[in-house]
C-alpha positions as CSV (number, residue, x, y, z in Angstrom):
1,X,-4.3,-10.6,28.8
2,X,-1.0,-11.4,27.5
3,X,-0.3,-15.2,26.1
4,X,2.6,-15.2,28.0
5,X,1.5,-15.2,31.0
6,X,-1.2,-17.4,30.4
7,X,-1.0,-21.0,30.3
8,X,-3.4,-23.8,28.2
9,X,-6.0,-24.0,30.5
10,X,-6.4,-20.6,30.9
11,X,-7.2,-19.9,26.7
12,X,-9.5,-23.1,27.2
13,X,-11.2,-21.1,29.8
14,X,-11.1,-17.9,27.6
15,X,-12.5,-19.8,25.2
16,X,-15.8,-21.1,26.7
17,X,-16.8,-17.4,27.0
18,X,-15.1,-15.5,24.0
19,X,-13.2,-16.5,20.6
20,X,-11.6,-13.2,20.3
21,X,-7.8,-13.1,19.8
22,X,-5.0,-10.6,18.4
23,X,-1.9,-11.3,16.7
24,X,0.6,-8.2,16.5
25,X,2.3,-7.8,13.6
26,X,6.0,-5.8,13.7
27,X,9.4,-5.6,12.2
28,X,12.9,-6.2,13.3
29,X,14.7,-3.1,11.1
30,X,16.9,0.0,11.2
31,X,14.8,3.4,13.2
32,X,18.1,5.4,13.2
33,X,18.7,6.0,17.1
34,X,15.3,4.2,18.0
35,X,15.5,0.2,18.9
36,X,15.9,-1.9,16.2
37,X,12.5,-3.6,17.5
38,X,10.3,-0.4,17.8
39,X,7.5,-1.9,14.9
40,X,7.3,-4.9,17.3
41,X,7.5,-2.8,20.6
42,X,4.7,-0.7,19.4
43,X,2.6,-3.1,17.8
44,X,2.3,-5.7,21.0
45,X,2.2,-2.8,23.7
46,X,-0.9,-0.7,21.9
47,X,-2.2,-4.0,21.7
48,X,-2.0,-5.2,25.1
49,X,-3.1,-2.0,26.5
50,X,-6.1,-1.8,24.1
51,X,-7.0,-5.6,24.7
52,X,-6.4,-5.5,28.6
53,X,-10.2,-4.2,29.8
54,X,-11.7,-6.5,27.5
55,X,-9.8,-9.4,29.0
56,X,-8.7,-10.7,25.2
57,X,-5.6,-12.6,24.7
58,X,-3.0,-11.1,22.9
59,X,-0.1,-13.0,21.1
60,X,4.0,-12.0,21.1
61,X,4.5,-9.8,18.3
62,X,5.7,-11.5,15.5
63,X,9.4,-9.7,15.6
64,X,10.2,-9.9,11.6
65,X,8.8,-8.4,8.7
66,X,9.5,-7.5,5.2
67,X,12.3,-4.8,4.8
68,X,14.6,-5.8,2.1
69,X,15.1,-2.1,1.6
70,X,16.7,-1.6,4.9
71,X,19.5,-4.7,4.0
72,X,22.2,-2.4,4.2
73,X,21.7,-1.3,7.8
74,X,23.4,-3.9,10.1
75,X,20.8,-5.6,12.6
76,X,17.8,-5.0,10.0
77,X,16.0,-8.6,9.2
78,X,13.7,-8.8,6.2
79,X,11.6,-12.0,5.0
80,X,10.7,-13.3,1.9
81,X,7.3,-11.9,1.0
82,X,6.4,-15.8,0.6
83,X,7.8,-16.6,3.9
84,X,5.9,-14.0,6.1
85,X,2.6,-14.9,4.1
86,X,3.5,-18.7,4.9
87,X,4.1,-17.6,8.9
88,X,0.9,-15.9,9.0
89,X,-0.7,-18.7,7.5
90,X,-0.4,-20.7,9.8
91,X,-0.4,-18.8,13.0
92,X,-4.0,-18.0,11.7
93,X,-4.7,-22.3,11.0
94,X,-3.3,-22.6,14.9
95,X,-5.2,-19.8,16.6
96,X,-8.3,-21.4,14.6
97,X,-7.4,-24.7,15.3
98,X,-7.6,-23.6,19.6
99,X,-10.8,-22.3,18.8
100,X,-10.1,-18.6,18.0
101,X,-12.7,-17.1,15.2
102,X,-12.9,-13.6,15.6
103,X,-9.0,-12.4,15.2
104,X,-8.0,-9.1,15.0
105,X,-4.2,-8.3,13.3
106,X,-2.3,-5.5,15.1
107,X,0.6,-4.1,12.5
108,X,2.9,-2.0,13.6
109,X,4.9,-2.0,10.1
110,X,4.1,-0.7,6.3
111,X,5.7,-3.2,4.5
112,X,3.6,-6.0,5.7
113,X,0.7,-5.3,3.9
114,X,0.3,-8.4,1.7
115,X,-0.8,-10.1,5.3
116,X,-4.0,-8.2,5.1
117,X,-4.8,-9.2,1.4
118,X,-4.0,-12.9,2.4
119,X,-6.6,-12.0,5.9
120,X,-9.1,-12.5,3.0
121,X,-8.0,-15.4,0.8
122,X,-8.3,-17.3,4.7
123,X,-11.9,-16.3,5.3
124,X,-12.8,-17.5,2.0
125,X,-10.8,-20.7,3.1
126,X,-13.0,-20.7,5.9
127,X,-16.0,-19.1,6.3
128,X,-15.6,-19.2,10.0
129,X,-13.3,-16.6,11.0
130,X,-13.2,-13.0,10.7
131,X,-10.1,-11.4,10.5
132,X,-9.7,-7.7,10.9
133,X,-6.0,-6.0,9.7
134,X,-6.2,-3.2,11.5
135,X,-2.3,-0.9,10.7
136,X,-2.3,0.8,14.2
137,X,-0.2,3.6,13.5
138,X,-2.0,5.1,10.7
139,X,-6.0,4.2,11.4
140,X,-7.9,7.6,11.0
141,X,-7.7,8.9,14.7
142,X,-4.6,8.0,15.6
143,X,-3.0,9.4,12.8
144,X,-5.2,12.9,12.7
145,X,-3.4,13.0,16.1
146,X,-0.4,12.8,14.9
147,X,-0.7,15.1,11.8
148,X,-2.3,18.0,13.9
149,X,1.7,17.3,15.7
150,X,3.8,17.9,12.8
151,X,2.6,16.9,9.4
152,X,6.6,15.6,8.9
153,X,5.5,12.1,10.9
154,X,7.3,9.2,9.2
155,X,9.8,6.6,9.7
156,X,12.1,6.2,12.1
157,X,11.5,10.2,13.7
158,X,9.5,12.2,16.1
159,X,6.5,9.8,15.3
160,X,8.3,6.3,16.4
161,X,10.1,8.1,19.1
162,X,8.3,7.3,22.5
163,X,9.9,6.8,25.9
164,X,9.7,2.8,25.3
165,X,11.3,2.6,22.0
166,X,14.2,5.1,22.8
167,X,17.4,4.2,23.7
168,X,19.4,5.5,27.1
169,X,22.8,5.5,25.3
170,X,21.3,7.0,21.9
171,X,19.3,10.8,22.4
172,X,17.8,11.9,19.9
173,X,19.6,14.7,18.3
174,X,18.2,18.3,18.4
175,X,16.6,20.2,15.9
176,X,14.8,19.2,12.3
177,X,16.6,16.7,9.6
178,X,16.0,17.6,6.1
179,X,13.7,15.4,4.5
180,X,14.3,13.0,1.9
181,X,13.2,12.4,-1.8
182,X,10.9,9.5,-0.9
183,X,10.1,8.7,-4.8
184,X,14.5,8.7,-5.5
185,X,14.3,5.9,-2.3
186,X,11.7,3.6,-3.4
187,X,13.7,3.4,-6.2
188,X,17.0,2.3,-4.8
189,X,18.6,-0.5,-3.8
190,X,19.6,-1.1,0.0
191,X,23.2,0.5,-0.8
192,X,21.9,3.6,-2.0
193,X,19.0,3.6,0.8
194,X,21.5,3.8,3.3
195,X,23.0,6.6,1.3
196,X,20.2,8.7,1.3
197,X,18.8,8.2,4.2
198,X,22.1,8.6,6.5
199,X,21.2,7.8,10.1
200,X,17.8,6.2,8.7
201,X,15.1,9.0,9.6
202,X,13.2,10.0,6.6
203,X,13.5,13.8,8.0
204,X,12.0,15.8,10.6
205,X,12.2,16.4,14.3
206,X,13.6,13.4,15.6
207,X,11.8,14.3,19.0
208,X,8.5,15.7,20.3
209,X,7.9,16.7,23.8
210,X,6.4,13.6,25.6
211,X,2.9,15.0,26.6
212,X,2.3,15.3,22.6
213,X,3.5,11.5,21.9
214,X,1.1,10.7,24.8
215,X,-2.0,12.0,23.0
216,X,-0.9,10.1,19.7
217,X,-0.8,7.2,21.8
218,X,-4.3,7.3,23.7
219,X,-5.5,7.6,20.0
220,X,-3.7,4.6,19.1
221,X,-5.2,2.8,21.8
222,X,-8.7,3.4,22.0
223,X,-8.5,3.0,18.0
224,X,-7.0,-0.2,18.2
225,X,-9.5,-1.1,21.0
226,X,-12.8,-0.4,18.9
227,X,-11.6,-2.2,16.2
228,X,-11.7,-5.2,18.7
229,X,-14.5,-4.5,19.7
230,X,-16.3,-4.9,16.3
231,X,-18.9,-4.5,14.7
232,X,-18.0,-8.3,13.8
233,X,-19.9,-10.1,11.2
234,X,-22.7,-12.4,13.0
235,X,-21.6,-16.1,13.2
């Protein structure tokens, strides 16, 4: 049940029967040949497709994230780590504010982190929601899945690289790229990033056969489902 095609009577509807609710969580940043958008792609879509049998509104991804690192590759967006924790502030106060208690947070990107820490500083706020930050892409299943693929699976490669996120006038190269030295990175600044990382994949295949993506993905999904499910706390 996607938000946007739902109107205000609709979630008042929703609401008399259920106070469930998910909020992706993505990025707007450099995935070498990959869209520029593929954090928020991924995060929304296994989100909607988790979400749809249970009937649960889901939210538009939120399309920007922090990636200061990434500053040097034109189209990349970063926020301050004090504006994203202030936007997810209060998209939580107005989801609660409709009636919303039990909301689950779908990230699609690493660097957005702090939002799960501050998940907890707004249950202690208020005592009535639960708030679940669940990071898709790596949650125990999904990302056996991907290990028992290649155990190279990082950003902006193989792993990120499925039929929706891909672009028709960018194919993925063939073969493996080298990887890089991720503990020289972290300790650059967005000039040298770009440096090191060249066309922005952090080495490996930059393409798996489609039938192994697909497996990854019905992992992400049914993961991403039972953590809306629950168990959640009793109210």
């Amino acid at each position: 049940m996607r938000v946007a095609e739902s109107n205000w009577s609709d979630i008042e509807a929703y609401l008399r029967r259920d106070d469930r609710c998910v909020l992706p969580f993505g990025s707007t940043e450099q995935h070498a040949g990959l869209s520029l958008s593929v954090d928020a792609i991924l995060a929304e879509r296994v989100a909607v497709e988790a979400a749809e049998p249970l009937g649960v509104p889901v939210y538009p991804a939120m399309p920007f994230g922090l990636a200061p690192y990434f500053a040097a590759f034109p189209g990349s967006v970063s926020l301050r780590v004090e504006t994203l924790l202030a936007v997810a502030r209060d998209v939580v106060a107005s989801v609660a504010r409709s009636g919303f208690r039990r909301i689950l947070i779908v990230n699609g990107h690493g660097g957005n982190a702090p939002v799960g820490a501050l998940a907890h500083d707004l249950m202690a706020e208020d005592p009535r929601l639960s708030i679940r930050f669940h990071n898709w892409y790596n949650a125990p299943r999904t990302w056996a899945a991907a290990m028992a693929v290649d155990p190279s699976g990082s950003h902006g490669n193989w792993m990120e690289n499925f039929p929706w996120t891909r672009l028709p006038h960018a194919p993925a190269p063939a073969g493996r790229k080298p990887p890089v030295d991720g503990t020289l990175l972290k300790a650059s600044a967005p000039a040298q990033v770009r440096e090191i990382l060249g066309d922005g994949s952090y080495g490996g295949p930059w393409q798996m056969p489609d039938e192994a993506m697909a497996r990854i993905w019905a992992e992400g999904v049914a993961e991403t489902r039972a953590a809306l499910e629950g168990p959640w706390p009793a109210r």
